[in-house]
C-alpha positions in Angstrom: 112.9 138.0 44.5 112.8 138.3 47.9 109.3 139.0 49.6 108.3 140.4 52.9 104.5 140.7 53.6 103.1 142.4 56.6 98.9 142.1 56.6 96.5 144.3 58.7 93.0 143.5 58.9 90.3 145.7 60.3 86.9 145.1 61.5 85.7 148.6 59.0 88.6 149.1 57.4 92.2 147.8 57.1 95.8 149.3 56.5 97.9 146.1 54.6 101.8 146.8 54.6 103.7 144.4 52.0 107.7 144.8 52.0 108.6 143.2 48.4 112.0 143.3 47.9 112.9 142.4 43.8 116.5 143.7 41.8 114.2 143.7 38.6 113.4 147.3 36.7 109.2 147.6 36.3 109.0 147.7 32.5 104.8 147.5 32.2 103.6 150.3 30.6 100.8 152.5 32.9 97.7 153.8 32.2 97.1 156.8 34.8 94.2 159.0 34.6 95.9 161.7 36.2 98.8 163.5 35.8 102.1 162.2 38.1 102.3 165.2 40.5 105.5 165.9 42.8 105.4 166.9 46.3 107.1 170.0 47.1 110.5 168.3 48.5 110.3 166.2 45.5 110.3 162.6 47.6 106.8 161.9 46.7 105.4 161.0 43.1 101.3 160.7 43.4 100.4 159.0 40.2 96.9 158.0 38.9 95.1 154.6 39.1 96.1 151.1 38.0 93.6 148.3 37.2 94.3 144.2 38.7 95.4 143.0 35.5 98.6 145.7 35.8 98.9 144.1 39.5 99.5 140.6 38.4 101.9 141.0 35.0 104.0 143.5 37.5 104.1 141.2 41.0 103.2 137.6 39.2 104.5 135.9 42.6 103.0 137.2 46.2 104.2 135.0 49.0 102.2 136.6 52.0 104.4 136.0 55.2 103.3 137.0 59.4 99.7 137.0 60.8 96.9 138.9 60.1 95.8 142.3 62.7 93.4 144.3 63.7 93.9 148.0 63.3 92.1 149.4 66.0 91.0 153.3 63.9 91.6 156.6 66.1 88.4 158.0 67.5 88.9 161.6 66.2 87.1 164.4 63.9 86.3 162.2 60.1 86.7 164.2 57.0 83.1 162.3 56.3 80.5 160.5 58.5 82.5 157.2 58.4 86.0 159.2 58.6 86.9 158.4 55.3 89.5 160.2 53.1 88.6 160.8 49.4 92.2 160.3 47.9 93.6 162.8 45.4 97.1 164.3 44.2 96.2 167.6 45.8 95.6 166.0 49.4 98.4 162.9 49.4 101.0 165.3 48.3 99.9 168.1 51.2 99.5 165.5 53.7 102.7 163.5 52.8 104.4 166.5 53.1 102.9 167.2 57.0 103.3 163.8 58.0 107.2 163.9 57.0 108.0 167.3 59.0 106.3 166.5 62.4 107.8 163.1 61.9 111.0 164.4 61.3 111.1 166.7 63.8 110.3 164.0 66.6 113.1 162.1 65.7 115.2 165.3 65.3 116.1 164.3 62.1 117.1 166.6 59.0 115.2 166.1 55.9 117.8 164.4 53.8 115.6 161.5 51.9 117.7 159.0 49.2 115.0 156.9 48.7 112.3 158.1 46.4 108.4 157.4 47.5 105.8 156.6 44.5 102.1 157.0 45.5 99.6 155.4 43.7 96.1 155.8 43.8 94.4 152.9 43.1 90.4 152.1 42.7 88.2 150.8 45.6 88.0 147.2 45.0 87.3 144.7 47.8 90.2 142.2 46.1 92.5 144.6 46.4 94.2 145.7 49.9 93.2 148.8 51.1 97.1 150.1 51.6 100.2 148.6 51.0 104.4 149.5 50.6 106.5 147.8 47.9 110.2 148.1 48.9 112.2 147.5 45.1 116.2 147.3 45.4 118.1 149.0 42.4 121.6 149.3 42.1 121.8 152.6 44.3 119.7 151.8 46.6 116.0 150.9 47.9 112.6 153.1 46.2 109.4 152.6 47.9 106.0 152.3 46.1 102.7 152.8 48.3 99.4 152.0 46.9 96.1 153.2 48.6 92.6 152.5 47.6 91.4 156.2 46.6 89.1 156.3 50.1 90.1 154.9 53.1 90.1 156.1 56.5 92.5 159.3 56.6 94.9 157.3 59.6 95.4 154.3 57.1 96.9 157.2 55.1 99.3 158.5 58.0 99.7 155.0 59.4 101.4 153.9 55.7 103.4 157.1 55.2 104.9 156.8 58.4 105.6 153.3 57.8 107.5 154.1 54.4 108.9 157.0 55.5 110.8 154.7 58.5 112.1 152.4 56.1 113.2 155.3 54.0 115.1 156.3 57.1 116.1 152.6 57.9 117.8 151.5 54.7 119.6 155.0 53.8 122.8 153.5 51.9 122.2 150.0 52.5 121.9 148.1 49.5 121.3 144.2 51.2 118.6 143.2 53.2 115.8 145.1 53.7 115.6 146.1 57.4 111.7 146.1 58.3 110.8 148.3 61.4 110.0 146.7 64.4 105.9 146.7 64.6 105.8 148.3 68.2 108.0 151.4 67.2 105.8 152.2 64.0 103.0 152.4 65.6 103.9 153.9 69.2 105.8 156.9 66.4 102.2 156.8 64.4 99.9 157.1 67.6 101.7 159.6 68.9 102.2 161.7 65.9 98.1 161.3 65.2 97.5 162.4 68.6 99.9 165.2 68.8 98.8 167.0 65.6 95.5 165.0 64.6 93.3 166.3 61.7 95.8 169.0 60.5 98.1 165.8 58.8 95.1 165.1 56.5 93.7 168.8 55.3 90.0 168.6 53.6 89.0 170.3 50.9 92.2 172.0 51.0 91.5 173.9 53.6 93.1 174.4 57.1 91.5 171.8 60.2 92.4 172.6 63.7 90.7 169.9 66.0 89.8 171.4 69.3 89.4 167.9 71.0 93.5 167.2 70.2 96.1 167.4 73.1 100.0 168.2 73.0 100.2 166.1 75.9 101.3 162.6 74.6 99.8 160.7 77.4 96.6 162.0 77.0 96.4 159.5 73.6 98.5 157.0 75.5 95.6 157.2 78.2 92.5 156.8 75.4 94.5 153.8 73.9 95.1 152.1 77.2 92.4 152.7 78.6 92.7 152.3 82.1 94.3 149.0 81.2 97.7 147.7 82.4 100.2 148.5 79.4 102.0 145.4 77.8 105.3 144.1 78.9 108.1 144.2 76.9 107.6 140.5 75.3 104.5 141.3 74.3 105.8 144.6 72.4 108.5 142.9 71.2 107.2 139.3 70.0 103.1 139.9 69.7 100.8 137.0 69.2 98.2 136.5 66.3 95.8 136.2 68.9 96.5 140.3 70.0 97.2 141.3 66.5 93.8 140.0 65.3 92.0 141.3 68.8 90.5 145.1 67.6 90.5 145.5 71.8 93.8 144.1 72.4 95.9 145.8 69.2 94.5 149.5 70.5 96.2 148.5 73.5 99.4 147.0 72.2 98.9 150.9 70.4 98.6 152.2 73.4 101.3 150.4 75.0 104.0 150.9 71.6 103.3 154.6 72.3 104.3 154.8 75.8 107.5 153.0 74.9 107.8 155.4 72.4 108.0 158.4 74.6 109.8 157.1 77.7 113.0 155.9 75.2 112.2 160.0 73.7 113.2 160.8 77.1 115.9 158.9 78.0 119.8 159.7 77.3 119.9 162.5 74.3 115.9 162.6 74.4 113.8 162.1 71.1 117.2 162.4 68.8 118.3 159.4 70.4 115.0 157.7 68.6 115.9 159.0 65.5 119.3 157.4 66.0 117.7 154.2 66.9 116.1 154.3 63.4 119.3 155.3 61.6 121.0 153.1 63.0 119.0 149.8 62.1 120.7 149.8 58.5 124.3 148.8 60.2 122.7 146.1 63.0 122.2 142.9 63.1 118.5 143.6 64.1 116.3 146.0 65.7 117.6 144.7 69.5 121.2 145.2 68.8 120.7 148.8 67.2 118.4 149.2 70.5 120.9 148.5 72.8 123.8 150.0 70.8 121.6 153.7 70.6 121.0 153.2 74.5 124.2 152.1 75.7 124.0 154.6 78.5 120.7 153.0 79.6 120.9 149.7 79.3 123.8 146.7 79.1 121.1 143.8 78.1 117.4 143.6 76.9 116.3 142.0 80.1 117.3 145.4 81.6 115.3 146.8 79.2 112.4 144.9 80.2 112.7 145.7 84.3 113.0 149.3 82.7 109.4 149.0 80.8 108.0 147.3 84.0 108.5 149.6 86.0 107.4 152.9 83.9 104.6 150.9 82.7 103.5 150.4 86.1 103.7 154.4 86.9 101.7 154.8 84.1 98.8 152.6 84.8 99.0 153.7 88.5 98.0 157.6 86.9 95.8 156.3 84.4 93.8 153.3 85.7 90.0 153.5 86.0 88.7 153.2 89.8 87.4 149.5 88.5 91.1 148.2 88.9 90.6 143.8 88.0 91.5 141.2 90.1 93.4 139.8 87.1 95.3 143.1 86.5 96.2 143.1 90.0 97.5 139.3 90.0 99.8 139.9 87.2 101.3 142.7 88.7 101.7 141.0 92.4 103.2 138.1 90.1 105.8 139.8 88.6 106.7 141.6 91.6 107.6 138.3 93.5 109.3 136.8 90.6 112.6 137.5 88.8 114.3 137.0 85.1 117.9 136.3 84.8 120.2 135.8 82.2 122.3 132.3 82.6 124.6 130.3 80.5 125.3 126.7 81.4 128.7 127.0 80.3 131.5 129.4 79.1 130.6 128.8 75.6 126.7 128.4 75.9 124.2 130.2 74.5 122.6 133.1 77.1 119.0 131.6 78.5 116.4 133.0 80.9 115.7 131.4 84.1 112.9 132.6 86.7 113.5 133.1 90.3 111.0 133.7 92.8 111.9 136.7 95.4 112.7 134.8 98.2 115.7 132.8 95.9 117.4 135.9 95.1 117.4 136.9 98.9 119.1 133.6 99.9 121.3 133.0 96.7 122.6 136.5 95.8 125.0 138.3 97.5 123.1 142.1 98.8 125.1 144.1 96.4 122.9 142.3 93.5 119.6 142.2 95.8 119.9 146.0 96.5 118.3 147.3 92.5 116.2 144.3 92.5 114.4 145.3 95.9 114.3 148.8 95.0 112.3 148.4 91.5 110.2 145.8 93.5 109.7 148.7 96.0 108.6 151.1 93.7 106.0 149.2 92.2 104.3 147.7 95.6 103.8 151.6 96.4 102.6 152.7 93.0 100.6 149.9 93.3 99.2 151.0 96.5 98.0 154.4 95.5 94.9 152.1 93.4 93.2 151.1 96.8 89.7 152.1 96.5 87.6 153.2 99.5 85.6 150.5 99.1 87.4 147.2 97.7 85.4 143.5 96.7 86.6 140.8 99.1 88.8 139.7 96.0 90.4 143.1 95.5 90.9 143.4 99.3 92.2 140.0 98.9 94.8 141.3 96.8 95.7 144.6 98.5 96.2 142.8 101.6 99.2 140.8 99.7 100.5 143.5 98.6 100.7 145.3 102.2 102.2 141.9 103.3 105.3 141.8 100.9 105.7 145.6 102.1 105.8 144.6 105.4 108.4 142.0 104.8 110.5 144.2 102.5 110.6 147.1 104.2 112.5 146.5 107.1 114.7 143.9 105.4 116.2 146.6 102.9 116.5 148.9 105.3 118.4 146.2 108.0 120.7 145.7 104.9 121.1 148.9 103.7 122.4 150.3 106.4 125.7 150.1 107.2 126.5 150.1 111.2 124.4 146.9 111.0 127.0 145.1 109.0 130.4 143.4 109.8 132.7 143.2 107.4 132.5 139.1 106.7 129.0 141.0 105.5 126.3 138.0 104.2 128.5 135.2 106.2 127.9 137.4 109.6 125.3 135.4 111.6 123.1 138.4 111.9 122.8 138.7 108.4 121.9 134.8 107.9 119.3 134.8 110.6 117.9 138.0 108.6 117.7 136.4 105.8 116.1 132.8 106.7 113.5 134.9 108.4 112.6 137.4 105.7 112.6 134.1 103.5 110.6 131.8 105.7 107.9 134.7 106.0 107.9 135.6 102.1 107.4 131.9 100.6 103.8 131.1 101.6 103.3 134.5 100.2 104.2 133.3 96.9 102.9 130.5 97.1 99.1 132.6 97.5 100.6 134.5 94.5 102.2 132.1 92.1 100.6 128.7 93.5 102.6 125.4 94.6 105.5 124.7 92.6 
């Protein structure tokens, strides 16, 4: 048996994924106290309650794998005081049902399930996770069990549907490995979904709830989960730490920051039905990366262009949505990345692919202008997004760091325009003296720069 075990932890309450993968039939007789009921398109099967000693003769062996996270809970209308959900047939199957068809139709996805979804409610019990997804392969394919604690907070319920309803989508006709979903594309799909359509996923007391507060406009939510905070690189995204997935503060913000993802790749290429492809598509790659790149060919030849993508539509973002009390810190990360640059290198023909860091003024006096040209231009547009933060009244450090930034303009500017223009060219191009002389001086004046930036090397 193969087991896959994905923990969230909460400061109130917690939403606890575990992927357990097993070829064995479940032959332990149940004891429901409510009769199984179907959800009207027939993937969902809400049975009743089942007691700890049915837990541990069905799963005798749980290997828990990956770190422990805060869930950070959305600030929106509670079906009680403490936003809690009282779980029951009725509600799981109406809301499972909601939560499938806006999901479904942001991916631009036809409703054409193979693997079924069982739904148990279980009793409150603190030894017992508040939500989790069991992932059993038969011989025709995956079925997905979801247990839920019968109250929990109603976006633990939307958070775990979404999350089986992607690995539904993931493993359609794949009968080896499991394919788990990359953490930063469930929740930037489950933020925005919760956002878009709010209360009305989770009906109370079977009656209709439209939320007045709720906004179509996706980076309204992107902006309450950020903010005013400087969204997450791609790394971050891709590979998060313990130390932001245990961090309430820094996992609304890695929400936040999953979401914006989210709708810039929506918009990209053949907009959101390229997402949905992306998801498809992860049952036939080697991993999420690889189906990435493959759905986004258009876009993108590598994941490093990926990441100079994010930066700098990250950067927009936080430029429209910062607070007025921009950090000094915020600020030195984004000067720091401006002056420095990732590349892909191989020491050999047959090497692996590795990353090496340049600063700015290397790429000016190793690359040939043709490869400078992009790199200037994204570097561009950041220094005068950045810009557009000044405030009228800056702190010494914050004019400190302004000042940089007007400096590297100052030095750019003129160079990319001396080089982009043609009639200032020969045709031995960077061997004409003119161009050398250009270069030595744009270089001589943007190193102590970096060095104020980066520090000595």
């Amino acid at each position: 048996m193969r087991i896959i075990h994905r923990i969230f932890t909460g400061l109130s309450l917690a939403c606890t994924l575990c992927l357990v993968a097993g070829a064995q039939v479940d032959s332990v007789s149940r004891r429901p106290t409510t009769v199984p009921t179907r959800s009207r398109s027939g993937q969902f099967l809400v049975v009743g309650e089942a007691t700890l000693a049915d837990e541990a003769v069905r799963n005798p062996i749980v290997i828990p794998g990956g770190a422990q996270r805060s869930v950070s809970l959305t600030q929106l209308r509670p079906m009680d005081s403490l936003g809690v959900a009282q779980l029951t047939p009725a509600l799981i199957t109406v809301s499972s049902e909601r939560i499938k068809a806006v999901l479904l139709r942001s991916l631009r996805l036809e409703d054409r399930f193979i693997g079924s979804i069982v739904i148990r409610i279980l009793p409150v019990d603190a030894r017992r996770l508040p939500a989790r997804i069991q992932a059993t392969q038969y011989a025709d394919g995956w079925r997905y069990t979801v247990e839920l604690q019968e109250k929990v907070h109603w976006t633990v319920l939307v958070r775990t549907i979404v999350e089986a309803l992607l690995l539904e989508i993931a493993n359609r006709g794949n009968g080896n490995q499991l394919n788990p979903i990359p953490l930063w594309l469930s929740e930037g799909v489950t933020t925005l979904l919760i956002g878009e359509s709010s209360r009305e996923l989770v009906p109370q007391l079977n009656r209709e709830f439209k939320d007045p507060g709720r906004s179509m406009d996706p980076l309204v939510t992107i902006a309450t989960k950020t903010a005013g905070r400087s969204p997450l690189g791609f790394e971050a995204l891709a590979m998060p730490s313990e130390a932001l997935l245990t961090d309430t503060n820094q996992f609304q913000l890695f929400q936040g920051s999953s979401a914006l993802l989210v709708h810039h790749l929506r918009s990209l290429t053949g907009g959101a039905g390229s997402l949905g492809s992306l998801v498809l598509s992860l049952n036939q790659a080697l991993n999420w990366q690889t189906a990435l790149l493959k759905t986004y060919e258009a876009d993108f030849r590598s994941l490093l262009e990926v990441e100079k993508w994010w930066a700098v539509q990250s950067t927009a973002f936080y430029v429209r949505s910062a607070s007025r009390n921009i950090t000094v810190d915020t600020l030195d990360r984004q000067l720091q990345s401006i002056v420095q640059e990732t590349v892909e290198v191989a020491r050999s023909t047959n090497s692996p692919i590795g990353r090496r860091v340049l600063r700015l003024s290397e790429t000016l006096e190793q690359w040939p202008y043709a490869a400078q040209a992009p790199v200037i231009e994204r570097k561009m547009i950041q220094l005068r997004n950045l810009s557009m933060l000044s405030p009228r009244d800056p702190s010494p450090e914050l004019e400190q760091r302004f000042s940089r930034m007007r400096r590297l303009v100052e030095i750019l500017q003129p160079y990319q325009r001396e080089r982009s223009n043609p009639g200032n060219l020969s045709r031995r191009g960077d061997v004409d003296p003119r161009i050398r002389v250009l270069v030595q001086g744009t270089v001589d004046r943007l190193r102590p720069l970096e060095q104020e930036i980066l520090g000595p090397r």
